[in-house]
C-alpha positions as CSV (number, residue, x, y, z in Angstrom):
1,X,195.1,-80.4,144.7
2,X,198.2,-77.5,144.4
3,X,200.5,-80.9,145.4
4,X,199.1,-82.8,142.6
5,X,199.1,-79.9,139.9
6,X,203.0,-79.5,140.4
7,X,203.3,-83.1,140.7
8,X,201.7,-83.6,137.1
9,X,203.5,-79.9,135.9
10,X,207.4,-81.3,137.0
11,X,206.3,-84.8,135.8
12,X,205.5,-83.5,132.4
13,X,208.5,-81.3,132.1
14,X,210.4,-84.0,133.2
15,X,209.2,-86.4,130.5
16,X,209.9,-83.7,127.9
17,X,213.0,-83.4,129.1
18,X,213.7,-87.2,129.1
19,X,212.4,-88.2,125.8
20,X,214.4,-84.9,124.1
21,X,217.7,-87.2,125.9
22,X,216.9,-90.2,124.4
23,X,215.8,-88.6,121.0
24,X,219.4,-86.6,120.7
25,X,221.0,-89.9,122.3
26,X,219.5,-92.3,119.7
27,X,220.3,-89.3,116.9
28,X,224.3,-89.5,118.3
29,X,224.8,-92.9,118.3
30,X,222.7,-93.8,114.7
31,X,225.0,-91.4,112.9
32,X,227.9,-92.4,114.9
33,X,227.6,-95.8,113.7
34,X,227.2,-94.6,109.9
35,X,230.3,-92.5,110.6
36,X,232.2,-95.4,111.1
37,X,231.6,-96.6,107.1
38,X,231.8,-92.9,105.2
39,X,234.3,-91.1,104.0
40,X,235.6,-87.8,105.1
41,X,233.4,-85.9,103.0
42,X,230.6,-87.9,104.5
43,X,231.6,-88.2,107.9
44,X,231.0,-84.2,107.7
45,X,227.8,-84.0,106.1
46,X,226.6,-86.4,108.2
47,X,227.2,-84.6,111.0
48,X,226.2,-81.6,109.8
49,X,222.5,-83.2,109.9
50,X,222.7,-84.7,113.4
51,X,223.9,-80.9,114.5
52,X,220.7,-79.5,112.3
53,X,218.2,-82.3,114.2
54,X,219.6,-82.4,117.7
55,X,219.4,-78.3,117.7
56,X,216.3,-78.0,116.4
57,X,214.8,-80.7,119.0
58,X,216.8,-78.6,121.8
59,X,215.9,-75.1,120.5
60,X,211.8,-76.3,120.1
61,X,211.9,-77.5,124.1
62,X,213.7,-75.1,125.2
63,X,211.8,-72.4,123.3
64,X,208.4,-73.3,125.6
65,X,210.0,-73.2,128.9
66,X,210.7,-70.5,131.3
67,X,213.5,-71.5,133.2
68,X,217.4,-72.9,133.0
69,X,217.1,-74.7,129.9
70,X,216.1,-71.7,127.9
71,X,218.8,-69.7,130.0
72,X,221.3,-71.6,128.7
73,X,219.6,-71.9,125.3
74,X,220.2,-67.9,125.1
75,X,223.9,-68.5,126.5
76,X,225.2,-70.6,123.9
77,X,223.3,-68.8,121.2
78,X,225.3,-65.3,121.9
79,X,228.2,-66.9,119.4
80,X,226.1,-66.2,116.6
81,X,228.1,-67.1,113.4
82,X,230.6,-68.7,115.2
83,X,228.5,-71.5,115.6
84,X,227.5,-73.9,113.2
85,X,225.5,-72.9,110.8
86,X,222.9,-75.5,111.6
87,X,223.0,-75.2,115.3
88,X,223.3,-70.8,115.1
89,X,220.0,-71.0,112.8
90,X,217.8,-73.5,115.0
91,X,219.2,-71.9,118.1
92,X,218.6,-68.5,117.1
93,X,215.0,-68.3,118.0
94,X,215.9,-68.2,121.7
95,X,217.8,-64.8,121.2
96,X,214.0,-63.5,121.1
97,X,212.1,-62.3,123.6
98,X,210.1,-65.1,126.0
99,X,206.2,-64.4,125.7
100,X,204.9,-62.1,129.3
101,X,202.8,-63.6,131.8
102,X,199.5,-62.4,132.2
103,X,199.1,-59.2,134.2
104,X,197.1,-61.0,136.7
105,X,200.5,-63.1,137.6
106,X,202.1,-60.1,137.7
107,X,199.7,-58.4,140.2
108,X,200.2,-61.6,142.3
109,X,204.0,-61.9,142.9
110,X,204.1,-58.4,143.9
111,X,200.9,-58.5,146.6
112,X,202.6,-62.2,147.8
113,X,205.8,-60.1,148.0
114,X,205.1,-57.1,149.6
115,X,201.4,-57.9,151.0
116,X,199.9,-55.0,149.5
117,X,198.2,-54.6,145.7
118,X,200.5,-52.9,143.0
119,X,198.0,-49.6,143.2
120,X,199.0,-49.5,146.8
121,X,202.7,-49.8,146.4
122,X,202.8,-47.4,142.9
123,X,201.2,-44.6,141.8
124,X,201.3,-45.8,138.4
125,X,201.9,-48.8,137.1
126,X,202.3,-50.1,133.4
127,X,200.6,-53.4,133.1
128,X,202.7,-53.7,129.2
129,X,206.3,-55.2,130.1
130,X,209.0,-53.5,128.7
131,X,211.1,-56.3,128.7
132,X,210.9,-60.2,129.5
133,X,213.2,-62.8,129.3
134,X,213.5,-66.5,130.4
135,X,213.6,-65.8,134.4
136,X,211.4,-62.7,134.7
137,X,209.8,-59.1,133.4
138,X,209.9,-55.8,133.5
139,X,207.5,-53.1,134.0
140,X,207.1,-49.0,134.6
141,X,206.2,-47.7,137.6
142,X,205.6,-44.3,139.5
143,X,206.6,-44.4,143.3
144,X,206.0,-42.3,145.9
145,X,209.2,-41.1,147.5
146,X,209.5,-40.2,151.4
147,X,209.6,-36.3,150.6
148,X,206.4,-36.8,148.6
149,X,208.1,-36.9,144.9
150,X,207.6,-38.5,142.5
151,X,209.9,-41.4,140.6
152,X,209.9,-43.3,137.9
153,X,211.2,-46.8,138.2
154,X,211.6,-50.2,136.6
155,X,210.2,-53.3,138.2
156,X,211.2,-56.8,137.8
157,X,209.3,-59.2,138.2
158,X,210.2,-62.6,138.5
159,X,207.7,-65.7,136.8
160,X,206.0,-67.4,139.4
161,X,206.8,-71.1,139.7
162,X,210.2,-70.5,137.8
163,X,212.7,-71.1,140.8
164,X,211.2,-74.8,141.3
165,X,211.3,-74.8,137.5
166,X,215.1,-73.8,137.6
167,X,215.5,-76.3,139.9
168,X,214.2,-79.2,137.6
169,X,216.1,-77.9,134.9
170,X,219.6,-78.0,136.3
171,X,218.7,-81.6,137.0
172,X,219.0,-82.2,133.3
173,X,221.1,-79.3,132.1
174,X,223.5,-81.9,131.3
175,X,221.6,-82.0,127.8
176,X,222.9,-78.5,126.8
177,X,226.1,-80.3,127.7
178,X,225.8,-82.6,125.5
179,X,224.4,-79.9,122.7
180,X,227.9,-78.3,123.1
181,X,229.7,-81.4,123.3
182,X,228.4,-82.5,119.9
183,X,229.2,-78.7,118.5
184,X,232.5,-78.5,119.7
185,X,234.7,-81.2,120.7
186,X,237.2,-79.0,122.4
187,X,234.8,-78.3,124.9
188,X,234.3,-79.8,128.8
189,X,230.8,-79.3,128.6
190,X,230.5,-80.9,132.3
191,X,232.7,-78.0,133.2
192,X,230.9,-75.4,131.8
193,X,227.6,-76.7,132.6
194,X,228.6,-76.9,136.4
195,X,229.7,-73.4,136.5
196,X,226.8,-72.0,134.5
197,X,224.9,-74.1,136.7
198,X,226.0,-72.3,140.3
199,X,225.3,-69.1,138.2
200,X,221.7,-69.2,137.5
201,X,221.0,-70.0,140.5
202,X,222.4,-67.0,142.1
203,X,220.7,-65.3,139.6
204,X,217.3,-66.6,141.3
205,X,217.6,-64.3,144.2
206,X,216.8,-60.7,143.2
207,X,218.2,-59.6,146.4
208,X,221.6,-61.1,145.5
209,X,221.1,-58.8,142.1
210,X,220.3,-56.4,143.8
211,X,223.2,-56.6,146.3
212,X,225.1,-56.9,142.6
213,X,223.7,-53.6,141.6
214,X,224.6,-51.6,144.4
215,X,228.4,-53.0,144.4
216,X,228.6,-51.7,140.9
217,X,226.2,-48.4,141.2
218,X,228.5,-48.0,143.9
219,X,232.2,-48.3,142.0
220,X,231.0,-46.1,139.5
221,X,229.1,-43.4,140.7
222,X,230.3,-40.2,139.3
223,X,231.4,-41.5,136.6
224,X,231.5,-39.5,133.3
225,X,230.5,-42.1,131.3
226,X,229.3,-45.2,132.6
227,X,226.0,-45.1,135.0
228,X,224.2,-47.9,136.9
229,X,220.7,-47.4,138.4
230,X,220.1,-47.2,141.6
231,X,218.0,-49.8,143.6
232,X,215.0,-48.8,145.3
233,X,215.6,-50.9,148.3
234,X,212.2,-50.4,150.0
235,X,210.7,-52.2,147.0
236,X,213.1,-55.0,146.3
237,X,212.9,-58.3,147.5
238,X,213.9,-62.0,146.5
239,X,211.2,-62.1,143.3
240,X,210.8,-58.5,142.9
241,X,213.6,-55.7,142.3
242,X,213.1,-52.4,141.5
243,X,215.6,-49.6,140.4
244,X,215.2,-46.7,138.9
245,X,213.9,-46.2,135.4
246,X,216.7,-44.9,132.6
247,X,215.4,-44.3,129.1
248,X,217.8,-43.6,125.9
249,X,218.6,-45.2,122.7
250,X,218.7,-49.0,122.3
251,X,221.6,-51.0,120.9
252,X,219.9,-51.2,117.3
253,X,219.8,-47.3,117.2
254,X,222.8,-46.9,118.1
255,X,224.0,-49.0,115.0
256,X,223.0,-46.5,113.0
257,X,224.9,-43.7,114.0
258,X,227.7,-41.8,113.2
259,X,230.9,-43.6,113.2
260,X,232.2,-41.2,116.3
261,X,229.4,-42.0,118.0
262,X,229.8,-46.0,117.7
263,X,233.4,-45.6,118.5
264,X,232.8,-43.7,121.8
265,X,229.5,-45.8,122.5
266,X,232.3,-49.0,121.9
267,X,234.6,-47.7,124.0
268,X,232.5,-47.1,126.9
269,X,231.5,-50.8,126.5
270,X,235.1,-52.0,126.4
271,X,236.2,-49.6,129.7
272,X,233.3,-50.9,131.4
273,X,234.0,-54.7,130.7
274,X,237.7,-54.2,132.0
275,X,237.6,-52.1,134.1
276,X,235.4,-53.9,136.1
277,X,237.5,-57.2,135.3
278,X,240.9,-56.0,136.6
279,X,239.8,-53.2,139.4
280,X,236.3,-54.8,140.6
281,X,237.4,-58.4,139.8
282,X,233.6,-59.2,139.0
283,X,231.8,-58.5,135.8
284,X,228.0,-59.2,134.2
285,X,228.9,-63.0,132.4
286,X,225.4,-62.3,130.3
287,X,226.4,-59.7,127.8
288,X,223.4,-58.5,126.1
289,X,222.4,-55.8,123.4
290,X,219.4,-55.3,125.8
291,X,221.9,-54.6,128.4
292,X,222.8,-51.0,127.1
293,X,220.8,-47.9,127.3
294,X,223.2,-45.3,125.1
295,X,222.8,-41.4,126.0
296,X,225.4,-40.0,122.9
297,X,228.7,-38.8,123.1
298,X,230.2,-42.5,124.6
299,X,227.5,-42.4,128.1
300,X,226.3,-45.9,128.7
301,X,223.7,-47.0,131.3
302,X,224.4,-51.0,131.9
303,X,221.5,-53.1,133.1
304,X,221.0,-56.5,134.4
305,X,223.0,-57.7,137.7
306,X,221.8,-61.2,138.4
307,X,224.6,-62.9,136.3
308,X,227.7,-61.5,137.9
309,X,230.7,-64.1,138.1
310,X,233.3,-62.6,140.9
311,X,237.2,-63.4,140.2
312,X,239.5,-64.6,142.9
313,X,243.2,-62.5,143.3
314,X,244.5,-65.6,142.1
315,X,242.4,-66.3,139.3
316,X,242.8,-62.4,138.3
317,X,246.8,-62.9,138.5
318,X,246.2,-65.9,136.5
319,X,244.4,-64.0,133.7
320,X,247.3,-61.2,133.8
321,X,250.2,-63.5,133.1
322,X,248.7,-64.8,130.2
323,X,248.1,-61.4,129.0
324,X,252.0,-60.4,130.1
325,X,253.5,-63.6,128.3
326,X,251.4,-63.9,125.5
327,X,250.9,-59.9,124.3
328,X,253.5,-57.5,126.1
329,X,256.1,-60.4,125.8
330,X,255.1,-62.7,123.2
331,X,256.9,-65.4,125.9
332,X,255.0,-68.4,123.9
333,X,257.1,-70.9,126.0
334,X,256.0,-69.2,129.4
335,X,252.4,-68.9,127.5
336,X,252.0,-72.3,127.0
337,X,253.5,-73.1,130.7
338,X,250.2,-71.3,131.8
339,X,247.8,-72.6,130.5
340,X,249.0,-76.2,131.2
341,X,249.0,-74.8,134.6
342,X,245.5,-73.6,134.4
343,X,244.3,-77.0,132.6
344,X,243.6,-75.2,129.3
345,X,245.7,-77.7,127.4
346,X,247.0,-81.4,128.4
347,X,250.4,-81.3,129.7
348,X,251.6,-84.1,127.2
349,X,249.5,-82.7,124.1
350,X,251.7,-83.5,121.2
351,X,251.4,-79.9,119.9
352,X,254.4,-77.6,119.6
353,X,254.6,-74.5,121.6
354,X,254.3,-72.1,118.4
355,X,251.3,-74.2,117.2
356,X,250.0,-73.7,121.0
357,X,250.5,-70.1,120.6
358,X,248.8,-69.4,117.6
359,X,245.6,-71.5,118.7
360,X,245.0,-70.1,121.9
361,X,246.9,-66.5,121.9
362,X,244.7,-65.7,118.5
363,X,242.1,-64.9,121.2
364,X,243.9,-61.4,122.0
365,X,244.4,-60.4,118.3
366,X,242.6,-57.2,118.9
367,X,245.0,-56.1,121.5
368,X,248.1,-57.7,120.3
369,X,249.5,-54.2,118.5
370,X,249.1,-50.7,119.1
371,X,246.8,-50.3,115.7
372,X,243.5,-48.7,114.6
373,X,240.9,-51.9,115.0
374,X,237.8,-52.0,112.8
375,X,235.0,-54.0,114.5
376,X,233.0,-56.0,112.3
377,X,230.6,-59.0,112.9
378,X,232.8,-60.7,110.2
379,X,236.0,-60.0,111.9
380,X,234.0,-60.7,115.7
381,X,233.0,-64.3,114.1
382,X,237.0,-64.9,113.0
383,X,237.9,-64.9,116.3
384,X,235.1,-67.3,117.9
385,X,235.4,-69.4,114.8
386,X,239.3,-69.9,115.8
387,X,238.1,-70.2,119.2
388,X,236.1,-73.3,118.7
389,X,237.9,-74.7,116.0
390,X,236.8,-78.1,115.6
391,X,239.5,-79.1,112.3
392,X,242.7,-78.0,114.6
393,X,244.7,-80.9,116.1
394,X,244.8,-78.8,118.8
395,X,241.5,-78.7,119.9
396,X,241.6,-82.5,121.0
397,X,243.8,-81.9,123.7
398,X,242.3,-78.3,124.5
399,X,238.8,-77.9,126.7
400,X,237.4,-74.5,129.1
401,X,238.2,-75.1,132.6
402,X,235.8,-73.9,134.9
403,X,237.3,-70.7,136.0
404,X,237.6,-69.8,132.1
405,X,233.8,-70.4,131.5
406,X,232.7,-67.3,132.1
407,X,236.0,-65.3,130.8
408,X,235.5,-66.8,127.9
409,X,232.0,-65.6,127.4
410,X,232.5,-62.3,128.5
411,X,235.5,-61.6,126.1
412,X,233.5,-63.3,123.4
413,X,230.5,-62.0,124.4
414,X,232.3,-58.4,123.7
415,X,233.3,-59.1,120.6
416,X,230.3,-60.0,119.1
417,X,228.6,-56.4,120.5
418,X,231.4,-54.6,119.1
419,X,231.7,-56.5,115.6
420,X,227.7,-55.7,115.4
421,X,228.3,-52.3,116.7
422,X,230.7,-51.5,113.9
423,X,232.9,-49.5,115.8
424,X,236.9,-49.2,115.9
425,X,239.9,-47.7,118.2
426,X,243.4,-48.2,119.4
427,X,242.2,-51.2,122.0
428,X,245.7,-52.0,122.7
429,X,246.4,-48.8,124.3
430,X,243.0,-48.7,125.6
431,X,243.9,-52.0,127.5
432,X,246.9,-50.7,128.6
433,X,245.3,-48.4,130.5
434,X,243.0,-50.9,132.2
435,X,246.1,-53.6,132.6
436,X,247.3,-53.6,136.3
437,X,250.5,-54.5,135.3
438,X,250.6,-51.2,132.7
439,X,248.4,-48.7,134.1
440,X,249.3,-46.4,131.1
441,X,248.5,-42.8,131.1
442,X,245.4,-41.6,128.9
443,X,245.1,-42.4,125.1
444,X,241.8,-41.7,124.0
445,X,239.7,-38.1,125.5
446,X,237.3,-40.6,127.3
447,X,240.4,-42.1,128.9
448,X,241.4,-38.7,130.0
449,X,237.5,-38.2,131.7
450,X,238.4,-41.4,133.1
451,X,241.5,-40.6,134.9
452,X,240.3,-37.6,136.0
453,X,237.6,-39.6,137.9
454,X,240.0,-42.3,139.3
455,X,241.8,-39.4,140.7
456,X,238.9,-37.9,142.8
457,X,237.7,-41.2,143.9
458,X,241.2,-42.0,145.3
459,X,241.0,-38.7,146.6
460,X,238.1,-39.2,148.3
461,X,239.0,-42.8,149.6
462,X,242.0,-41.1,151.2
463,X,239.7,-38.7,152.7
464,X,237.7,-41.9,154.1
465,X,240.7,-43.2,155.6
C-alpha cells in the first residue's frame, strides 16, 4: 500500500509538473508566433504578458511543493527589482515562508532518526517552528549536556518524503530553466540549472551542513565580530541537525536603526562574504535576510550551512585577475581576454573591448574608487538591472558559465541585503583589505579588530606547527 501511495504521490507531482511544461511551452511558442507580425512596441508588450503568465503558472506550482522547484523558485526571486516587473511580482510569493508540518511529522523524523521520542532526547521542546523553509524546519530545544547543564539549541528538521521529492524535481528543473531563459536571454540556463542542481542536493544531507558548519564555526572562532554556532554533534544526523540556539535582532530590526549601526551591521556582512571568498575559498551561495541574527555594534551570527559552493585555487585566481585587470588596473583589453577565457563572452562577439568593459566590469562599481558608498535598494537594483540587461547588444553573446553561477549570486545576493539595509562605507578599501593580491592594512575600526585576530590565529597556527 506505502508502494502504491508514492507511486500515485510522484505520479501526480509529475503530471503537475508536465502539464505546467506544456502550458509555458504552448504560452512561448503562441506569442512567438505573433511576435513575428508586431512591431517593436508590440513585440515588448507582448512579451511582457507571456513573462506575467508563464510566472504566475511557475510561482502557483511551485508555491505548493516542498522541494527543488520551490528551492529554486526562492533562488531566482532574491533579484527582487531586478527582475521583471511581472516575473518579481508573481514570483515574489515564494520569498515567504513554506507552511510547517504537523508536529506529529515532526515527532517522527526525529524518533526514526535517533530511535528515541523527542521528550527522551530534550528536555524541552517547542512544538511552534521558528522557522521553515522549502527543505525543512526549525524548532527550540533544551538538552541535557554530559556535565548535567543545561542548553538551549535549535533543531532542524528536515520534511519527511522531501529528498525523494528533490529527486523528482531535479528531473524537471529544466522548467526554471526555461523561466530564466524566457527572463533573460543572456542567460545559459542549462548551466545554471546544472550547478544549482549538484547544490541542492548536497544540501539534502544535514551531515554534509553540518560538516559545513563546523569548517566555518571553526575559521572564525574568536572572532570579534562574526560568530557561527556550534553543532551539537550527538544530535545531528542526515535529516536532523542541531546547533546551538542564538537569539538577537532580525534583519528587519536592524533596518531601523541608527545609520552607525547599519553601517557596522553592513560591514560585518561584507567582511564575512569575502573573507570567506578569498581566505576560505567557500561561501553560503543562499544569501538570506533570515540568515543574520545582529547583536549591535557590527556582531553578526550567520546561519544556514547546507548551500555552501567551495572554489577551486584556480577558479579563485580566476576571480582575482578579473578584479586586478578590471579595478586596480582598469586593463579592459586584459579584462576582456578573461572572460573569453572563462567563457563569459564569445570569443568572436562583435563587441568592442570598451563596450565589453562597461557591460560586464559595471558589476564592481561599488569597489571601483576609494569613495563613501551609500547602499540603497535603488542603487542595489542598478547594478542587477545592468547585470541582466536584456536591450544590450552585448547580452546576446554574453551567458553565466557554470563556475560563475553561484559568484554571481553571492555578489548579487549582497547587494541586494545591503541596498535594503541602507547602509554605506569606503568598500574599496574594505576590499582591499580582503584582496590577496592587496592585503592592505586596516581602514575601518572593525578592520583593525580584524587584524588583530588574524594575528593571533596565525600566532597560534605557528604554535600548531
Amino acid at each position: 500500500m506505502a508502494t502504491a501511495v508514492r507511486f500515485r504521490t510522484a505520479w501526480r507531482r509529475n503530471s503537475r509538473l508536465a502539464r505546467l511544461g506544456a502550458r509555458v511551452g504552448l504560452g512561448h511558442a503562441g506569442t512567438s508566433a505573433r511576435k513575428l507580425f508586431a512591431g517593436a512596441e508590440r513585440r515588448e508588450r507582448l512579451s511582457r504578458e507571456r513573462e506575467l503568465k508563464t510566472a504566475q503558472q511557475v510561482a502557483a506550482e511551485l508555491g505548493n511543493m516542498k522541494g527543488a522547484l520551490m528551492k529554486l523558485g526562492q533562488m531566482a526571486s532574491y533579484l527582487d527589482d531586478g527582475l521583471p516587473e511581472p516575473m518579481r511580482m508573481a514570483l515574489a510569493q515564494l520569498q515567504s515562508q513554506a507552511p510547517p508540518m504537523s508536529i506529529d511529522l515532526v515527532h517522527g523524523v526525529i524518533r526514526e532518526e535517533f530511535g528515541r521520542g523527542v521528550h527522551e532526547l530534550f528536555v524541552e521542546f517547542d512544538d511552534e517552528p521558528i522557522a521553515a523553509a522549502s527543505i525543512g524546519q526549525v524548532h527550540r530545544a533544551i538538552m541535557r549536556c554530559a556535565d548535567g547543564s543545561e542548553r538551549a539549541v535549535a533543531v532542524k528538521v528536515q520534511y519527511p518524503g522531501v529528498a525523494e521529492a528533490i529527486d523528482a524535481d531535479l528531473r524537471t528543473a529544466d522548467l526554471l530553466g526555461t523561466l530564466l531563459a524566457f527572463g533573460f536571454k543572456s542567460l545559459n540556463p542549462e548551466e545554471m540549472v546544472a550547478e544549482i542542481k549538484d547544490r541542492l542536493r548536497e544540501e539534502l544531507d544535514y551531515s554534509r551542513e553540518a560538516d559545513n558548519q563546523r569548517l566555518f564555526a571553526d575559521f572564525y572562532r574568536g572572532h570579534p565580530f562574526v560568530h557561527v554556532p556550534e553543532v551539537v554533534d550527538e544530535l545531528s544526523t542526515r535529516r536532523v541537525l542541531t546547533s546551538e540556539l542564538v537569539v538577537g535582532s532580525t534583519f528587519a530590526e536592524v533596518c531601523g536603526w541608527s545609520q552607525e549601526q547599519r553601517d557596522m551591521a553592513g560591514e560585518a556582512i561584507f567582511r564575512f562574504v569575502f573573507r570567506s571568498l578569498y581566505r576560505f575559498r567557500a561561501f553560503n551561495g543562499d544569501p538570506h535576510p533570515g540568515n543574520y541574527v545582529f547583536h549591535g555594534d557590527g556582531k553578526v551570527t550567520f546561519l544556514d550551512f547546507g548551500l555552501i559552493k567551495h572554489f577551486t585555487p584556480d577558479e579563485m585566481l580566476m576571480f582575482q585577475s578579473m578584479v586586478k585587470a578590471a579595478v586596480l588596473d582598469g586593463d579592459m583589453a586584459e579584462y576582456r581576454r578573461i572572460i573569453e577565457d572563462a567563457g563569459m563572452l564569445q570569443k568572436d562577439a562583435p563587441v568592442s573591448t570598451e563596450d565589453a568593459g562597461d557591460y560586464f566590469a559595471h558589476f564592481y562599481e561599488p569597489v571601483r574608487e576609494s569613495r563613501r558608498v551609500e547602499w540603497t535598494t535603488e542603487y542595489a537594483t542598478s547594478i542587477v538591472r545592468h547585470t541582466f540587461d536584456r536591450t544590450s547588444s552585448i547580452a546576446q553573446y554574453a551567458t553565466v558559465p557554470r563556475s560563475f553561477v553561484f559568484i554571481q549570486r553571492i555578489n548579487l545576493g549582497l547587494y541586494a541585503i545591503l541596498g535594503q539595509l541602507g547602509c554605506g562605507g569606503n568598500f574599496r578599501r574594505i576590499s582591499e583589505e580582503l584582496w590577496p593580491m592587496t592585503s592592505a592594512p586596516p581602514s575601518t575600526p572593525m578592520g583593525e579588530l580584524e587584524a588583530a585576530w588574524l594575528s593571533g590565529r596565525a600566532a597560534g597556527d605557528k604554535t600548531q606547527d
